[in-house]
C-alpha positions as CSV (number, residue, x, y, z in Angstrom):
1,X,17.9,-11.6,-6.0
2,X,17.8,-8.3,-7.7
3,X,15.4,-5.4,-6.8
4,X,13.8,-5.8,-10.5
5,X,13.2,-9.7,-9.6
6,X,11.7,-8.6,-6.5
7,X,9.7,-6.1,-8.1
8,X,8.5,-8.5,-10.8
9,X,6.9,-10.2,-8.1
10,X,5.3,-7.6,-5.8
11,X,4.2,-5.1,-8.4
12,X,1.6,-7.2,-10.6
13,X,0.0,-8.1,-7.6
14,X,-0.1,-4.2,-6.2
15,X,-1.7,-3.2,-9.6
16,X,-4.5,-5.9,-9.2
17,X,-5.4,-4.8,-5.5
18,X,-5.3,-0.9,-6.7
19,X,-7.9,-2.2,-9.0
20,X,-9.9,-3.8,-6.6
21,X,-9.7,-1.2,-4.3
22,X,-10.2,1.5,-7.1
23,X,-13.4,-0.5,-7.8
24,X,-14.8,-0.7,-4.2
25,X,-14.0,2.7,-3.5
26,X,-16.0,3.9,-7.1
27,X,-19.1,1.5,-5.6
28,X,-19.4,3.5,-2.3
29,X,-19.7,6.8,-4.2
30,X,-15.6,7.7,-4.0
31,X,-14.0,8.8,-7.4
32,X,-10.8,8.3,-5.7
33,X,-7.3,9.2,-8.6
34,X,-5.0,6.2,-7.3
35,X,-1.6,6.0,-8.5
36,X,1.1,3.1,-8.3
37,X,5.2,3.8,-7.2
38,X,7.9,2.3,-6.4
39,X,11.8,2.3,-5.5
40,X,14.6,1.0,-4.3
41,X,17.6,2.3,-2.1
42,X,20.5,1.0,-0.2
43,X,18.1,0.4,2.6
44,X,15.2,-0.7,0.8
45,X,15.3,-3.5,-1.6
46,X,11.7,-2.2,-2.6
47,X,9.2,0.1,-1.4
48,X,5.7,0.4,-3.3
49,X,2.6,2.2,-2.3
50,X,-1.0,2.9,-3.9
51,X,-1.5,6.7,-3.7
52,X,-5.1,7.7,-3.2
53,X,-4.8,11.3,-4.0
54,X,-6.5,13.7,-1.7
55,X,-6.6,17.2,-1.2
56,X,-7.0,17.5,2.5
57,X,-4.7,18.9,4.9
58,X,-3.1,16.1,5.1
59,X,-2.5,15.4,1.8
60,X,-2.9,12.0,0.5
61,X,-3.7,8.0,1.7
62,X,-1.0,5.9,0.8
63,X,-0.8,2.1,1.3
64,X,2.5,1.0,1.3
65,X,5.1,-2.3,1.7
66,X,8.7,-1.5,2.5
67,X,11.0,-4.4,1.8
68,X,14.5,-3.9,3.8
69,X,17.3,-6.3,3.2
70,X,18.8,-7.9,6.5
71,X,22.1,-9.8,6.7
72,X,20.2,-13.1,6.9
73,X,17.0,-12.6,4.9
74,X,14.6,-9.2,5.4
75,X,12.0,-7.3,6.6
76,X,8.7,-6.4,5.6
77,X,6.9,-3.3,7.3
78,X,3.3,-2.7,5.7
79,X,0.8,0.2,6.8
80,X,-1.8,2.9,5.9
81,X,-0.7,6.6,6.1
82,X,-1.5,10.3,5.4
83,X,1.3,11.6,3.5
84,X,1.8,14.0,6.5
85,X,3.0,11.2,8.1
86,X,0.4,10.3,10.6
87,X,0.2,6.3,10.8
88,X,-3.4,5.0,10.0
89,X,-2.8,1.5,10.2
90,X,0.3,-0.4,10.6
91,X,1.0,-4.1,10.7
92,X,4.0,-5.3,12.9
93,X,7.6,-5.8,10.9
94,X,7.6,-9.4,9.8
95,X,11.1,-10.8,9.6
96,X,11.6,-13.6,6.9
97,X,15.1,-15.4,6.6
98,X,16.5,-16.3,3.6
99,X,15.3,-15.5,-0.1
100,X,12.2,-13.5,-1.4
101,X,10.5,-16.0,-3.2
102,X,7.3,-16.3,-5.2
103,X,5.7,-17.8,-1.7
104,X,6.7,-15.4,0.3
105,X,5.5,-12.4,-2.3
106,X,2.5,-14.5,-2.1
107,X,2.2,-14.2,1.7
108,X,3.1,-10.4,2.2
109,X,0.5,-9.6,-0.8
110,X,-2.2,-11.7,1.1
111,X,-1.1,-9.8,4.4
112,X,-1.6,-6.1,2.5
113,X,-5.0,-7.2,0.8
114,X,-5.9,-8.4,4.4
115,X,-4.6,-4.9,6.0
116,X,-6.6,-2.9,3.1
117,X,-9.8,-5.0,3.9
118,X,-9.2,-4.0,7.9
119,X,-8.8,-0.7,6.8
120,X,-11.1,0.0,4.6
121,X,-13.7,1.9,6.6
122,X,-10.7,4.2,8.1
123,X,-9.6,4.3,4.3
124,X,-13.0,5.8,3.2
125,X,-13.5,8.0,6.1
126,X,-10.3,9.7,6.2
127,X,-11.0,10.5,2.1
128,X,-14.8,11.3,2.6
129,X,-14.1,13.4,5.7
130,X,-11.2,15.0,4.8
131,X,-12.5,16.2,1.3
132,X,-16.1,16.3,1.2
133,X,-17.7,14.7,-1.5
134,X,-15.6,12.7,-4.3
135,X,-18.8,11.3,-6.5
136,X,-18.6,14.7,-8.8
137,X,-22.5,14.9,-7.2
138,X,-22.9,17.6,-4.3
């Protein structure tokens, strides 16, 4: 499978939950500037993240899926960090042998909705706290 295959599946589904997310943040009173990326390396066959751009010290709250190519299949590591580094949230690697396919997208996708929803509280007071007010209303 090539990385544009694999990214054909993964990234319409990551611009769909940055919308929902964008959405939910907006209806607790958080203008939050999100922004989509993504590439690929020798050691990752794809790694995308939702930016939520924040000016704290810590700089910004990204959400991201790192898919890493393994002799017999792969490995998919997804988690919540401060672009500093600090680990907000993490869900276990999750090997899967054989080939990425749609039902597996499916599944990992489901798995980082499910880690955003766990999140979200953490997501919202690491923005809030770190940066005071977003709503443009002081």
């Amino acid at each position: 499978m090539s990385a544009q295959d694999l990214a054909d599946m993964i990234l319409p589904r990551l611009n769909d939950s940055t919308d929902v997310l964008r959405a939910r943040l907006s209806s607790s009173g958080l203008e939050v500037r999100c922004e989509l990326g993504h590439y690929v390396t020798r050691v990752f066959a794809l790694r995308a993240w939702i930016s939520l751009f924040d000016e704290g010290e810590e700089g910004d709250v990204e959400i991201m899926i790192e898919i890493t190519n393994r002799i017999d299949g792969f490995s998919v590591t997804i988690g919540i960090y401060r672009e500093s580094g600090r680990i907000l949230d993490e869900i276990s690697p999750v090997e899967y042998p054989g080939e990425f396919t749609q039902s597996v997208s499916t599944e990992v996708m489901d798995e980082f909705d499910a880690l955003i929803e766990r999140g979200y509280g953490l997501i919202v007071s690491e923005i809030a706290g770190a940066s005071g007010d977003h709503s443009g209303t002081q």
